[in-house]
PALOLO-171234 format. One line per 2 residues: number of its first residue (from 1); their letters; for each residue x, y, z of N, C-alpha, C. Coordinates in steps of 0.001 Angstrom, whole numbers, plus 500000, padded with zeros to 6 digits. Atoms other than C-alpha are relative to their C-alpha. Layout:
BEGIN
NUM = A = X:Y:Z:X:Y:Z:X:Y:Z  ... $
% end
This chain:
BEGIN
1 = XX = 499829:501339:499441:520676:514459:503922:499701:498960:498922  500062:501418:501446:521002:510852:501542:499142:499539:500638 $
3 = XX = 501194:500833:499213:518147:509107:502530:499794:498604:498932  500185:501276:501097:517583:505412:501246:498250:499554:500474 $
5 = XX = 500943:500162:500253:514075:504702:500339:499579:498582:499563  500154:501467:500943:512972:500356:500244:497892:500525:500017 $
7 = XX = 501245:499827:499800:509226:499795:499314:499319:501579:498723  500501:498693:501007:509148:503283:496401:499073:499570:498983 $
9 = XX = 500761:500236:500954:507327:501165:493968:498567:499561:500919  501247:500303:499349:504329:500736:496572:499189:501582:500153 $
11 = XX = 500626:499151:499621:502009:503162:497629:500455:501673:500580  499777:498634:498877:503149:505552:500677:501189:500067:499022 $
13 = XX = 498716:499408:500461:507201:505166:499244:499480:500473:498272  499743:499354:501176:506112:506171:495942:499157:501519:499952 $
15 = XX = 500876:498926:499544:504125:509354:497361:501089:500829:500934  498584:498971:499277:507389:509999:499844:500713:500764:499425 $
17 = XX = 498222:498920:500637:510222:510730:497504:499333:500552:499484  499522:498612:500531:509046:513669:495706:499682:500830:501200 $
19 = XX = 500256:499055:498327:508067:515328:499381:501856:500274:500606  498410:500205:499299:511582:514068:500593:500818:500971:498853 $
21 = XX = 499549:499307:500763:512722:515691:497124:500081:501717:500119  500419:498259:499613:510817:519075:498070:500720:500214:500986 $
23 = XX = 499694:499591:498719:512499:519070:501320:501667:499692:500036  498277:499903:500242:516053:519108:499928:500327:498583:499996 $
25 = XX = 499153:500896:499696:516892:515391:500968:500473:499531:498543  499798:500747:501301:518939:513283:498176:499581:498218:500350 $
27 = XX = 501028:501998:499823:516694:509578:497657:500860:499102:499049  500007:500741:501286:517879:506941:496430:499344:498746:500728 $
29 = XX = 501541:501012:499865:515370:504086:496073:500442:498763:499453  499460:501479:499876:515898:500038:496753:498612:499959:499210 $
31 = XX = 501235:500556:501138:513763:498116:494180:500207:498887:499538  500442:501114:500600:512838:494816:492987:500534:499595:498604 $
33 = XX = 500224:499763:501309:511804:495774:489588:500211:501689:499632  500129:498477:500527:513060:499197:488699:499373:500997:499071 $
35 = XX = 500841:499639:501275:511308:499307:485670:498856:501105:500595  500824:499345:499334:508359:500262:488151:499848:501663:499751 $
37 = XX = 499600:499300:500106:509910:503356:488200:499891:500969:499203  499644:499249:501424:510751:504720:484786:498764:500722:499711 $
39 = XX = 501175:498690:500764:507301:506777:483953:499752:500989:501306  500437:499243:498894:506986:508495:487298:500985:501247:499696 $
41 = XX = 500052:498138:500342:507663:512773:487008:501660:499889:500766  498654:499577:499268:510835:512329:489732:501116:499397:499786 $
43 = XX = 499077:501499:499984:512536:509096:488560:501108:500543:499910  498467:499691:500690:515640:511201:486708:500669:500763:501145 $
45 = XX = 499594:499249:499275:515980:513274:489900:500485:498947:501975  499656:501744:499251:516717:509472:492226:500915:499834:499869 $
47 = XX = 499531:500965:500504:519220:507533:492338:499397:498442:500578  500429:501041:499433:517988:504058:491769:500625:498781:500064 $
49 = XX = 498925:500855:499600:519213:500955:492810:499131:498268:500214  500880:500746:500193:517995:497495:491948:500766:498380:501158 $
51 = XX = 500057:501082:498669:517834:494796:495065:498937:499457:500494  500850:501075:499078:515838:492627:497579:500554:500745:501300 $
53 = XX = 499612:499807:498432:515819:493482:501229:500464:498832:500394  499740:501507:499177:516423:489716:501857:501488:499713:499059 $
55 = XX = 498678:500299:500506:519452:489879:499719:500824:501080:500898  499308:498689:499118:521844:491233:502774:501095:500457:499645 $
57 = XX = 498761:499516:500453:525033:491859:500564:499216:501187:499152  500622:498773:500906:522887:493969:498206:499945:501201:500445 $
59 = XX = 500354:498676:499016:521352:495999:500888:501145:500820:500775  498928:499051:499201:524605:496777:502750:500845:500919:499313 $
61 = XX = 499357:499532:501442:525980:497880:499045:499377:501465:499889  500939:498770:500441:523231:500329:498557:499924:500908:501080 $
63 = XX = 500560:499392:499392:522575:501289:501934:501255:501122:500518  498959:499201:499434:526134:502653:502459:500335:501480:499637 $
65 = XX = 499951:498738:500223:526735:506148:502559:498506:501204:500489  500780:499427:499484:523352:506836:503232:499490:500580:501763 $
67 = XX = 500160:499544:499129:522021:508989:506477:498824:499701:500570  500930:500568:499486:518959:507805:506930:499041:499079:499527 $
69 = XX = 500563:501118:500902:516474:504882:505754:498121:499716:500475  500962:500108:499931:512879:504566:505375:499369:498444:499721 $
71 = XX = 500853:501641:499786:511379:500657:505940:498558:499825:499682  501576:499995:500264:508104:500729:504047:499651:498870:499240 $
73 = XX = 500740:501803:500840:507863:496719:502668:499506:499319:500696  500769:501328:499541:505879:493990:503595:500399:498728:499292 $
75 = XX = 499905:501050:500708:505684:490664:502716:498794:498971:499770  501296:500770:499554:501816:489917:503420:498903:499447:498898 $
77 = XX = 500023:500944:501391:501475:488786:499504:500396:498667:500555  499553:500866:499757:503371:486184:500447:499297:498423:500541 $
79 = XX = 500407:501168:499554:501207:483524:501785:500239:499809:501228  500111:500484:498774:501441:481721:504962:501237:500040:500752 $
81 = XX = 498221:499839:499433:505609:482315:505211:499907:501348:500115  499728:499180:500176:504943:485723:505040:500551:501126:501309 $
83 = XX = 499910:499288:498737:505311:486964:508799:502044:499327:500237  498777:499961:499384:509112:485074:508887:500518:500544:498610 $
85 = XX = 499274:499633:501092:509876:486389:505656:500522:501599:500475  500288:498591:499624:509112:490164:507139:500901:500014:500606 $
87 = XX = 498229:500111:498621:512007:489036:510169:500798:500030:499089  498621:500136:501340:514678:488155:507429:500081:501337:499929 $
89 = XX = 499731:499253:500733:514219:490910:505612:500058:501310:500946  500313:499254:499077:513606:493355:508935:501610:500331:500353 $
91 = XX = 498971:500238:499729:516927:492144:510345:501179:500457:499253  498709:499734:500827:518854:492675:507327:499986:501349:500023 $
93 = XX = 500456:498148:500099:517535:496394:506999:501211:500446:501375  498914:499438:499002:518771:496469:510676:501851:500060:499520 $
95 = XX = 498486:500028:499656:522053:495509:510266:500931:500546:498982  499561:498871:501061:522548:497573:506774:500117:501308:500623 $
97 = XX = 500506:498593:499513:521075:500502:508372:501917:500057:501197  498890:499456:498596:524135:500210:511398:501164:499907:499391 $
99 = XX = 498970:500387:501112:526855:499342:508720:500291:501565:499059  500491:498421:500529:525942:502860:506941:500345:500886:500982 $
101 = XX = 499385:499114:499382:526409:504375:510274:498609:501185:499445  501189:498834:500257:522618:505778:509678:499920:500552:500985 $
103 = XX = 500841:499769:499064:521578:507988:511702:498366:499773:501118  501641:500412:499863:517865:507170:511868:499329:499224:498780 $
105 = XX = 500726:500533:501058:515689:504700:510166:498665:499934:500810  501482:500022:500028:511816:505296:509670:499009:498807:499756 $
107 = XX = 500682:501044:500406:509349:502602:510103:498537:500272:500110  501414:499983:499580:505542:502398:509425:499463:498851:499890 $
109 = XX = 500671:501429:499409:504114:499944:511079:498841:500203:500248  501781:500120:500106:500233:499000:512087:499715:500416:501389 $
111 = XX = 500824:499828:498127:498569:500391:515226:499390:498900:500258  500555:501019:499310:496901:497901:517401:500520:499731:501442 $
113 = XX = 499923:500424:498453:496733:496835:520857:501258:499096:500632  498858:500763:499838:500142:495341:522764:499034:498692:500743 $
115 = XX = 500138:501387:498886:498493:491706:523685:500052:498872:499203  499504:501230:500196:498967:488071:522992:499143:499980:498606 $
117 = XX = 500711:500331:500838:495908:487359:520655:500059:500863:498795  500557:498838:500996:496586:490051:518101:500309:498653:499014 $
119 = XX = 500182:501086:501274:495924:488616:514334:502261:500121:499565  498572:500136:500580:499174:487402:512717:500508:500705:499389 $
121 = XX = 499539:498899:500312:499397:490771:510750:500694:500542:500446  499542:498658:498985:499680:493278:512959:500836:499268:501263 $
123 = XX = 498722:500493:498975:501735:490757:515408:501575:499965:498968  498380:499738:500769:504460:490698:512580:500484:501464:499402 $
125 = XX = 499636:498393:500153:504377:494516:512034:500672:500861:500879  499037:500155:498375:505170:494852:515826:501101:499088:500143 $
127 = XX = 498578:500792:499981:508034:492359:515566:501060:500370:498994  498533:499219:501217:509565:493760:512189:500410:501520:501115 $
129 = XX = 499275:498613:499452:509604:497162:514458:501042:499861:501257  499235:500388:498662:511168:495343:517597:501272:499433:499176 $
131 = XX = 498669:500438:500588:513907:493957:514923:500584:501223:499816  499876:498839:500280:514310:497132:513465:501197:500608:500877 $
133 = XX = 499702:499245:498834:514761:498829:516922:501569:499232:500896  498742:501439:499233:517454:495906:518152:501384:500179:499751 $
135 = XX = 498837:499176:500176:520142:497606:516688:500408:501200:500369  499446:498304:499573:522439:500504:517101:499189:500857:499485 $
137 = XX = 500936:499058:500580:520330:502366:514976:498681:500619:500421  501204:500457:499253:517769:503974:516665:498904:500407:498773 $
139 = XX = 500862:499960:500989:514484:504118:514829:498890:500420:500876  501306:499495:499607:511409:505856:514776:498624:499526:499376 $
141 = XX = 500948:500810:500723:508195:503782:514397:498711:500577:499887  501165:498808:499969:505321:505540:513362:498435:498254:499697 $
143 = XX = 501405:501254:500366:501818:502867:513871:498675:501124:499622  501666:499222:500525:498917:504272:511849:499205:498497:499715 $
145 = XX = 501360:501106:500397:495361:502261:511241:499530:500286:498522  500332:499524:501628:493705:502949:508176:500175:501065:499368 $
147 = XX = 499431:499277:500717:495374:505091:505546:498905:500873:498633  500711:499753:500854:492562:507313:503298:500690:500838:499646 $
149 = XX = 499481:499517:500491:493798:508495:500223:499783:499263:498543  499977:500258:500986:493130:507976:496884:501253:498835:499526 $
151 = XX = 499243:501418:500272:494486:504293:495675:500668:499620:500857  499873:500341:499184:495055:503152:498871:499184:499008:500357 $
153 = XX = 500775:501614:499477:494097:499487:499949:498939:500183:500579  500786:500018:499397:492222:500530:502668:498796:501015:499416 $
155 = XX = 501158:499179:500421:489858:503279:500673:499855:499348:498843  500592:500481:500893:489929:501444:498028:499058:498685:499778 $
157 = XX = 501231:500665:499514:488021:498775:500005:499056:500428:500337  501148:499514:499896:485798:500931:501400:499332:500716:498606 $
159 = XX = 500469:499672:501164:485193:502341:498138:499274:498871:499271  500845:500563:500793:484181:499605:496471:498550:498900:500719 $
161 = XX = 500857:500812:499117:482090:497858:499401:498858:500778:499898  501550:499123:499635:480149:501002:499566:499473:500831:498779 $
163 = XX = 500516:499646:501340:479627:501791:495910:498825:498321:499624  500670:501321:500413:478907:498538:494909:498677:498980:500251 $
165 = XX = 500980:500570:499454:476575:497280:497396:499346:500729:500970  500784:498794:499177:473878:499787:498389:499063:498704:501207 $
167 = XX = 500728:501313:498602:472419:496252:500606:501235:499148:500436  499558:500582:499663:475055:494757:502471:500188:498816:501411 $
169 = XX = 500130:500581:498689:475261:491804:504971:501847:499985:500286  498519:500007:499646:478636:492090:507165:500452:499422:500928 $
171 = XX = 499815:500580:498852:480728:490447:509386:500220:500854:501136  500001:499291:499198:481591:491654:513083:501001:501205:499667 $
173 = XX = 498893:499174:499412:484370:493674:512655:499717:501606:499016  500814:498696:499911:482010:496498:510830:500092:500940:500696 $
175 = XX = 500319:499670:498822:481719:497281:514073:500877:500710:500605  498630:500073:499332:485118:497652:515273:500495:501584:499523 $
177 = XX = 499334:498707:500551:486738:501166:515647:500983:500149:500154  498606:499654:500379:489597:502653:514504:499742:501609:499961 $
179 = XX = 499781:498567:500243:491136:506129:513773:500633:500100:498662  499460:499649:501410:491770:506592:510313:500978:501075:499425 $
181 = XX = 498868:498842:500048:494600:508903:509029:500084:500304:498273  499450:499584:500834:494945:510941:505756:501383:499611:499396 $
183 = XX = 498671:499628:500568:497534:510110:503484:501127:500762:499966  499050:498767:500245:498848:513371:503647:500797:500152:501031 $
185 = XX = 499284:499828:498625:499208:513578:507080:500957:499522:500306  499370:500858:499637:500926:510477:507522:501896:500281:499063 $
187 = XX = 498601:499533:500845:503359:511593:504428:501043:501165:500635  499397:498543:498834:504241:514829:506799:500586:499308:500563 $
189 = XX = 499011:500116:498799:505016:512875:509283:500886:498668:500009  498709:500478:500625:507373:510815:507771:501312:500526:499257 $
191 = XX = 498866:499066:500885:509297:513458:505908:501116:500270:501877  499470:499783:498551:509484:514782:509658:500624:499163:501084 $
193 = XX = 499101:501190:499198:510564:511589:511539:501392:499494:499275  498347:499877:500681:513454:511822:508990:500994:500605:501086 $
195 = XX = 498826:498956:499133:514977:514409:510777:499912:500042:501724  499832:500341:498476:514511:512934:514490:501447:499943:500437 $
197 = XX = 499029:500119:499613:517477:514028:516444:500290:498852:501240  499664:500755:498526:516699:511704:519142:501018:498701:500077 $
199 = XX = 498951:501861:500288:519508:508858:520138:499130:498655:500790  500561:501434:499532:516695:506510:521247:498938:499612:499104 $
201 = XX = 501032:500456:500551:514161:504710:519323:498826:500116:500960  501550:499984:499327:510285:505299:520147:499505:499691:498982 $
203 = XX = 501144:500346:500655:507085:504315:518931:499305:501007:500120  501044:498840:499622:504732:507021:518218:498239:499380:499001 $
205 = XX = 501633:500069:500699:500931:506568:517448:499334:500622:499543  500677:498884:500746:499077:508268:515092:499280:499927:499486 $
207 = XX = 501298:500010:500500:495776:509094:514036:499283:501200:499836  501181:498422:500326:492790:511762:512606:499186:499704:500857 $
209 = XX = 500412:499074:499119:490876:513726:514975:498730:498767:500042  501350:500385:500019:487976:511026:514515:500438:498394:500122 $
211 = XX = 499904:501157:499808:487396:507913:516130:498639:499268:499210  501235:500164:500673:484758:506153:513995:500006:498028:499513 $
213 = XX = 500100:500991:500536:483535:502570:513031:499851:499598:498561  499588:500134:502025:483974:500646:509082:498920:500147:499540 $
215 = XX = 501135:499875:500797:480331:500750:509222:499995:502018:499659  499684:498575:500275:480711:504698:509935:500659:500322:498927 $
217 = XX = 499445:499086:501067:482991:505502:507707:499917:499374:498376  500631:500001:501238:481257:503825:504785:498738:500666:499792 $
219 = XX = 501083:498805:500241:478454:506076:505275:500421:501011:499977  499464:498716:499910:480593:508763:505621:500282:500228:498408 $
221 = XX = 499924:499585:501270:481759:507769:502470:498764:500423:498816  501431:499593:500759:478640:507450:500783:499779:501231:499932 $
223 = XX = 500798:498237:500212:477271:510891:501370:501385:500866:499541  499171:499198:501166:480503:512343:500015:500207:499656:498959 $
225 = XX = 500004:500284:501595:480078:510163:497127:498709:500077:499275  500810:500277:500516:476848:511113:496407:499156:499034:500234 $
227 = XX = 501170:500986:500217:475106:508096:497014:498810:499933:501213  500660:500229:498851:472346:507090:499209:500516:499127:500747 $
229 = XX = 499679:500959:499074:472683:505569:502418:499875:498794:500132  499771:501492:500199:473753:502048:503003:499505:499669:500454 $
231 = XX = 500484:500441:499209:471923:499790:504295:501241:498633:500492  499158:501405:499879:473998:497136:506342:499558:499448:501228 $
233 = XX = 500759:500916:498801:473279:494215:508209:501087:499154:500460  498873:500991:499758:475509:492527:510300:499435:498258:500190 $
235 = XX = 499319:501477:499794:476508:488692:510700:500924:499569:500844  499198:499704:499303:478080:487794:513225:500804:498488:499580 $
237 = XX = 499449:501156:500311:478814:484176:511861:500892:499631:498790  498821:500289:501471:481379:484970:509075:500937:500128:500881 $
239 = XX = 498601:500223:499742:484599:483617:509662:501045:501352:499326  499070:499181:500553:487914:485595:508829:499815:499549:498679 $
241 = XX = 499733:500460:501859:488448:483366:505646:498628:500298:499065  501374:499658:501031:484961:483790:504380:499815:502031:499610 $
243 = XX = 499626:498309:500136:485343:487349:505020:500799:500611:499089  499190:499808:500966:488253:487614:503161:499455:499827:498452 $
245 = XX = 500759:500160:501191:486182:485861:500391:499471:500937:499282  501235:498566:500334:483430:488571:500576:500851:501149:499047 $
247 = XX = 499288:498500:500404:485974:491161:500568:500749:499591:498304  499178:500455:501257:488166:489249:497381:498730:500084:498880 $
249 = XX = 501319:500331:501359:484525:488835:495148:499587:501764:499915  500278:498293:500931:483736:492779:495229:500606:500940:500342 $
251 = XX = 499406:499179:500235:486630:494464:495560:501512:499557:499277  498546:500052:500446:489725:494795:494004:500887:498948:500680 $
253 = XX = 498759:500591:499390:491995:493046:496693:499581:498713:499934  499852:501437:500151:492734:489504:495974:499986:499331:501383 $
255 = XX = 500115:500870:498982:491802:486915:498573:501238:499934:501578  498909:500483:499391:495319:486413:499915:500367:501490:499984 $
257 = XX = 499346:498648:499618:496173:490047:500707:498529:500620:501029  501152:499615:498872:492234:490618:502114:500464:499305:501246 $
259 = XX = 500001:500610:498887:493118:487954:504406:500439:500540:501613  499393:499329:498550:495406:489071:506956:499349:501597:500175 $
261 = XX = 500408:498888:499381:494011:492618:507013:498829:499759:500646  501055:500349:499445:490629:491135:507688:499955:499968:501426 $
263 = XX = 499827:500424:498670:491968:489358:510679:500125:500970:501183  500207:498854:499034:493115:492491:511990:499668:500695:499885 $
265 = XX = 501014:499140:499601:490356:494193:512134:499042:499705:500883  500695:500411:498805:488641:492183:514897:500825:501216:500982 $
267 = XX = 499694:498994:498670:490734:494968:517215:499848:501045:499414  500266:498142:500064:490079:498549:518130:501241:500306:499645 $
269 = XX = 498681:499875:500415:492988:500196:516438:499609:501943:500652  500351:498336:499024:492890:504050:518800:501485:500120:500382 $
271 = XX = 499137:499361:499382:495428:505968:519337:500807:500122:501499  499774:500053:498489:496831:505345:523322:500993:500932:500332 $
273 = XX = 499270:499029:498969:498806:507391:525905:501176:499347:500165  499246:500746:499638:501886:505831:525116:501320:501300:499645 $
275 = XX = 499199:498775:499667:505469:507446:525932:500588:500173:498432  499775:499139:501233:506165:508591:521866:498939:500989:499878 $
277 = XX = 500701:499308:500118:502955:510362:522506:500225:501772:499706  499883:498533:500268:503363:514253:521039:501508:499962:499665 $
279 = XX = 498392:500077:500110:507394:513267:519805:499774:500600:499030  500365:499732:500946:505878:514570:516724:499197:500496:500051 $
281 = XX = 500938:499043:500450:503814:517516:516400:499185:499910:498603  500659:500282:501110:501138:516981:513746:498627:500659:500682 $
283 = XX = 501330:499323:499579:497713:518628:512984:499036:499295:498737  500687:500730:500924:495594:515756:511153:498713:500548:499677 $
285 = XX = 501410:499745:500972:492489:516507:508711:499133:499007:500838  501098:501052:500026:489164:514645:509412:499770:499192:498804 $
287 = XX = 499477:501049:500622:488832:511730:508107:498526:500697:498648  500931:499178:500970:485461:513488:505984:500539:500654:498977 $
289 = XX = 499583:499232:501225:487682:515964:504291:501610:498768:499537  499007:500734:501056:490662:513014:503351:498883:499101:499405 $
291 = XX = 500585:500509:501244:487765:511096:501717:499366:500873:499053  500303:498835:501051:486621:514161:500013:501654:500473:499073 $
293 = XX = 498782:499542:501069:490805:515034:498793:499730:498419:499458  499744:500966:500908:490215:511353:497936:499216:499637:498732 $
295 = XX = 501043:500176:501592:487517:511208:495151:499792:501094:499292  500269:499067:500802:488414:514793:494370:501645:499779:498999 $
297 = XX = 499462:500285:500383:491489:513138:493276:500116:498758:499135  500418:501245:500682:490170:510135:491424:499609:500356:498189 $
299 = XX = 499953:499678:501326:489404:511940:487952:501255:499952:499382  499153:499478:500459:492517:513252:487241:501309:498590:500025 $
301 = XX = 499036:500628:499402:494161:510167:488167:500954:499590:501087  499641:499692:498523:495929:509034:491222:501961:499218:499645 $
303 = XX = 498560:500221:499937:499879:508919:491993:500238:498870:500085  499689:501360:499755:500428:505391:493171:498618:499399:500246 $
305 = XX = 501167:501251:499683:497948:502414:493726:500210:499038:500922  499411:501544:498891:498334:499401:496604:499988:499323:498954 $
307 = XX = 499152:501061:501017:498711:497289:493564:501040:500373:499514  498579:499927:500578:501859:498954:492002:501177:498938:501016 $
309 = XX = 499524:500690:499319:503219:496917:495014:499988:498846:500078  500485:500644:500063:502261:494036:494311:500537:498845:498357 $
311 = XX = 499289:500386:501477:504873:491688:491879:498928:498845:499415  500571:501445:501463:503165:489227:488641:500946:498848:500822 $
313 = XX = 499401:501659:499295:504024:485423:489883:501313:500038:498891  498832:500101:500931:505907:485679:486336:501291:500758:500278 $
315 = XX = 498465:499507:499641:508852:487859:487991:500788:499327:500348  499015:500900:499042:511795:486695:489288:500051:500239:501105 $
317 = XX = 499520:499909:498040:512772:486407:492767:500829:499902:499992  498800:500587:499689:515644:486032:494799:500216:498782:500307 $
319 = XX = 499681:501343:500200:517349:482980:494337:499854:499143:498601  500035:500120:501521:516621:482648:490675:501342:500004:499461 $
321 = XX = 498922:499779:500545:519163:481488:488544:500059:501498:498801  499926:499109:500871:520712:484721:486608:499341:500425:498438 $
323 = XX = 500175:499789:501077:519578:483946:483565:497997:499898:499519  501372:499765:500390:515715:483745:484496:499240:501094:500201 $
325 = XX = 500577:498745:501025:513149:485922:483575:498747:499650:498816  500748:500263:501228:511747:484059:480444:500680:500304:498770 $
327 = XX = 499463:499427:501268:512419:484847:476634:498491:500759:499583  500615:498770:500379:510433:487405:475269:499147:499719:498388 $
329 = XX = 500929:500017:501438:507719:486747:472158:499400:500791:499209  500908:499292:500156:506444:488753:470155:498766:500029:498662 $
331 = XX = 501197:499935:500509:503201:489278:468435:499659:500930:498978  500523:498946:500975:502513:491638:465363:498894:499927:498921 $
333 = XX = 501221:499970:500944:499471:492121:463158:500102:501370:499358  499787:498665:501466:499344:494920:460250:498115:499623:500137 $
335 = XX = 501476:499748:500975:495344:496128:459466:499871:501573:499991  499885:498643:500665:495184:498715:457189:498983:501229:500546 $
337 = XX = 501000:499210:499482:493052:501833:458446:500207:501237:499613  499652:498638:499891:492498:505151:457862:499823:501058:500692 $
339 = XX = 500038:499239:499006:492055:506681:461029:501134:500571:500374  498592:498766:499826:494642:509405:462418:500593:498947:500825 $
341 = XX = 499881:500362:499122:497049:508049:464371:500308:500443:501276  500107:499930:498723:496603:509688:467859:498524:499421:500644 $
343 = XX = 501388:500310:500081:492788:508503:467163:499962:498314:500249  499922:501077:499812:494035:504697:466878:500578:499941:501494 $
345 = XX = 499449:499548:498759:496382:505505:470070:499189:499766:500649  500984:500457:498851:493549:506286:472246:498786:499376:499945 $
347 = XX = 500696:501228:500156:491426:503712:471066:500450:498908:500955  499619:501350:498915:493817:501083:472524:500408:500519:501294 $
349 = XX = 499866:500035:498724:494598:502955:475619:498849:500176:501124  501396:500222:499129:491036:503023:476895:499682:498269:500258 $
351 = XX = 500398:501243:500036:490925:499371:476207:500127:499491:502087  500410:500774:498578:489714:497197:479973:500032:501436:501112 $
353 = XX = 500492:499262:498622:488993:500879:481656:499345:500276:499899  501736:499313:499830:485459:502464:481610:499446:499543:498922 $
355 = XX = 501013:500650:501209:484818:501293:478125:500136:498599:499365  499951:501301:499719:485763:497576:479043:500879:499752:498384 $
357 = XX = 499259:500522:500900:486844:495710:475883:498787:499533:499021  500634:499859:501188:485791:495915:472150:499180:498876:499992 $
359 = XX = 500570:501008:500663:485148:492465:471504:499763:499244:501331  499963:501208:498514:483445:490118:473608:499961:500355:501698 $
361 = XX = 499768:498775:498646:483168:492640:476587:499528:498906:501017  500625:500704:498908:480493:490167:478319:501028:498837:500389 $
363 = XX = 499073:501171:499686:483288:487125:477996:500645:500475:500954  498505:499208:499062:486161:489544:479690:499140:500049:501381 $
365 = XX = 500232:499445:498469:483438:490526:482604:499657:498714:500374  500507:501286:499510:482151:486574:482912:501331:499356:500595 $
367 = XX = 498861:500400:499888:485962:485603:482912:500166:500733:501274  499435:499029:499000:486711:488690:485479:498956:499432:501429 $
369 = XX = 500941:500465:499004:483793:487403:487918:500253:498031:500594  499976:500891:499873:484711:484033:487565:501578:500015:500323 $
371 = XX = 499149:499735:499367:488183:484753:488584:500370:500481:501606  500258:499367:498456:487067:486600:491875:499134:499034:501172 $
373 = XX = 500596:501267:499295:484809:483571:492957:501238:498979:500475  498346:501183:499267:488229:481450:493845:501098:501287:499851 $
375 = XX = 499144:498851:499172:489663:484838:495206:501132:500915:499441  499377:499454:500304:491428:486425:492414:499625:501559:500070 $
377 = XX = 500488:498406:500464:491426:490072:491230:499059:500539:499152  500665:499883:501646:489302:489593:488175:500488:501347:499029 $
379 = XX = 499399:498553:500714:489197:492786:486179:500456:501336:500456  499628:498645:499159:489516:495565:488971:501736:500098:500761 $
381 = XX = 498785:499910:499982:493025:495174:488971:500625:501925:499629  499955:498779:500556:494028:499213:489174:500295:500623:499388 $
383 = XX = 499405:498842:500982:494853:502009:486807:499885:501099:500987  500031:498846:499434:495980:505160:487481:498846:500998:499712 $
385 = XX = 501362:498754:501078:493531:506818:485164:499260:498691:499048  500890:500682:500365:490546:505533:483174:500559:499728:498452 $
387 = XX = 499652:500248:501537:491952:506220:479584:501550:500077:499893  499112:500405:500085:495260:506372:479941:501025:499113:500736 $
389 = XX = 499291:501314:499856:497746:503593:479835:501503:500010:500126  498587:499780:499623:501414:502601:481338:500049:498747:499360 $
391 = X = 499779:501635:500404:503045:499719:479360:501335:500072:500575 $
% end
C-alpha cells in the first residue's frame, strides 16, 4: 500500500516510516524543509516530496495516487492563530485525501473530555479530527494523552522538571490524571489503523495499563532515574501563563509551545467507554517500563526529538516570495595545528553538548539562562546525542 506521510520531520512521523517501511507499505513523506530529512538511515528508501499542508494545490499533487494518509502536524508553534491555522490546513488534508480516492486517513489527536470548557489545545485537536472526518474519506482517529519515549515533549518535560529540581513548588494540574502511553505502543497502533477496513470513521482512545498523576509519574521517574525522591509542593495560585513560564525557565520547551499544553492539563485525560472502544486490539507496556526503554535509550542517542519539528523564524513560509530564503555568507579561518584530523573533528562536534563551549562557557550558560527568563529555549535546545553533531 502507498501511504503519504505529513508531519515525518517531527517526532511520532519520523519514528513511523521505517515501521511502515518494515511492514511492506511504500511512504512517501510531505515536508516543509526536506533537508530535515537527508541524514536519517531510511531517507533513500522514501519518496520525498517538498510542500505545506496549507498549500492545497501542492497537497492534492502529492497526495494523488496514494492509498492512505497519515495527519500528524500541528500548528501550536504558531501563536495565538494557531487553532484556525490547524482548520485550513485540516480541511485541505480532507479534501486531498478524497481527490486521491484514499482509502483511509490516520489521525492522532489529544484525548480529553467531550465538553465546552476544554483548553484551546485539545478543543482544536477535536475539531482538526471532526474536519478530517467531514469527508468521504473515512478516518481513523486515534486520541492518546501523554506520549513516553525518549525525546518526546512530554518526557522530556518530565525529565527535566524531575532531574533538575529535587524541591519543587507546582501548580494544580500536578494533580491531574492521565494515562500515559509508550511510544511504541502508540507507533503499533498506527502502522495498524493503516490497514482499517472499516467504511466509517471512529474515534478510538488509547492508553497504558496505568492511570497515574504528573506528580506520580515524576516519582516514578525519579526512582528509575536513580535519583532520590522529589519533594513537591503544590500552589494552587499559578496561573496557566505563569505556568508555562515555570515550565519555559527549566526545561527545554519554549514558553509558547509550554503554553497550550499547560492549559490542557487542567483535565483528566482517561481512557472512556466510547463506541471505537477495542476497534483496535493493542497490549500497552506500563508506563514504568516505557520510562525505563526511555533513559535506556538516551545514551546511545535518540531517533527523533519534539524539536526536529519545530521550524527557525529564519525559514521561509508559505507565501514567501520565490526567491526568499536569504543569501548565504560565509565565514573561514585557517589555524595551523598539529593534531590528527578525526581528533580536531570531534573536538568541534562535542562543542554546546556535555562539555558546553571552549571559550567563555560561563557567558554561553549566563546568555542561555537569560534567554529562558523571557521564555526562550536557552541552551537545552535538543541533540540527538551528546557528542555527535548534524549540520
Amino acid at each position: 500500500m502507498r501511504v503519504l506521510v505529513t508531519g515525518a520531520t517531527g517526532y511520532i512521523g519520523g519514528r513511523l516510516v521505517p515501521r511502515l517501511l518494515a511492514a511492506g507499505h511504500e511512504v512517501t513523506c510531505l515536508a516543509r524543509h526536506p533537508e530535515k530529512l537527508d541524514d536519517l538511515p531510511w531517507r533513500d528508501r522514501v519518496s520525498v516530496a517538498e510542500g505545506d499542508v496549507l498549500d492545497a494545490t501542492r497537497l492534492k499533487e502529492v497526495a494523488a495516487g496514494c492509498d492512505a494518509g497519515f495527519y500528524l502536524v500541528h500548528s501550536m508553534a504558531a501563536g495565538k492563530e494557531f487553532a484556525a491555522i490547524d482548520q485550513q490546513a485540516a480541511a485541505n488534508f480532507r479534501d486531498a485525501a478524497a481527490d486521491a480516492g484514499m482509502l483511509r486517513v490516520v489521525y492522532l489527536g489529544g484525548l480529553g473530555p467531550e465538553q465546552e470548557d476544554l483548553s484551546p489545545h485539545l478543543a482544536s485537536r477535536h475539531r482538526v479530527g471532526a474536519t478530517l472526518a467531514s469527508g468521504s474519506t473515512p478516518v481513523t482517529e486515534l486520541r492518546a494523552a501523554v506520549i513516553i519515549g525518549s525525546g518526546s515533549l512530554s518526557f522530556e518535560m518530565l525529565r527535566y522538571l524531575t532531574e533538575v529540581l529535587p524541591v519543587m513548588t507546582t501548580p494544580r494540574w500536578v494533580r491531574t490524571r492521565c494515562q500515559p502511553i509508550a511510544v511504541e505502543d502508540i507507533l503499533d497502533l498506527l502502522v495498524t489503523a493503516a490497514s482499517d477496513t472499516s467504511a466509517e470513521s471512529r474515534i478510538v482512545e488509547v492508553g497504558g495499563p496505568d492511570v497515574l498523576t504528573y506528580q506520580e509519574m515524576m516519582q516514578i521517574y525519579a526512582e528509575e532515574a536513580g535519583l532520590r525522591r522529589r519533594l513537591i509542593l503544590p500552589v494552587p495560585l499559578l496561573t496557566p501563563r505563569l505556568s508555562s513560564l515555570w515550565v519555559g525557565l527549566v526545561t527545554p520547551l519554549p514558553t509558547r509551545v509550554a503554553r497550550p499544553l499547560v492549559e490542557s492539563l487542567r483535565h483528566e485525560v482517561i481512557v472512556g467507554d466510547t463506541p471505537g472502544a477495542g476497534a483496535i486490539p493493542y497490549h500497552p507496556i506500563s508506563y514504568r517500563r516505557a520510562v525505563r526503554n526511555a533513559l535506556a535509550a538516551l545514551p546511545a542517542g535518540t531517533e527523533t526529538r519534539w524539536s526536529d519539528a519545530e521550524s527557525s523564524p529564519a525559514h521561509p513560509v508559505p507565501g514567501d516570495p520565490r526567491w526568499s530564503g536569504g543569501t548565504l555568507f560565509e565565514d573561514q579561518r585557517l589555524i595551523p595545528t598539529d593534531a590528527l584530523p578525526h581528533h580536531m573533528y570531534w573536538a568541534c562536534t562535542r562543542i554546546g553538548g556535555d562539555v558546553g563551549y571552549y571559550g567563555m562557557n560561563w557567558a554561553w550558560k549566563l546568555r542561555g539562562f537569560a534567554d529562558r527568563l523571557v521564555g526562550g529555549v536557552g541552551l537545552r535546545r535538543g541533540r540527538r546525542h551528546p557528542e555527535q553533531l548534524r549540520v
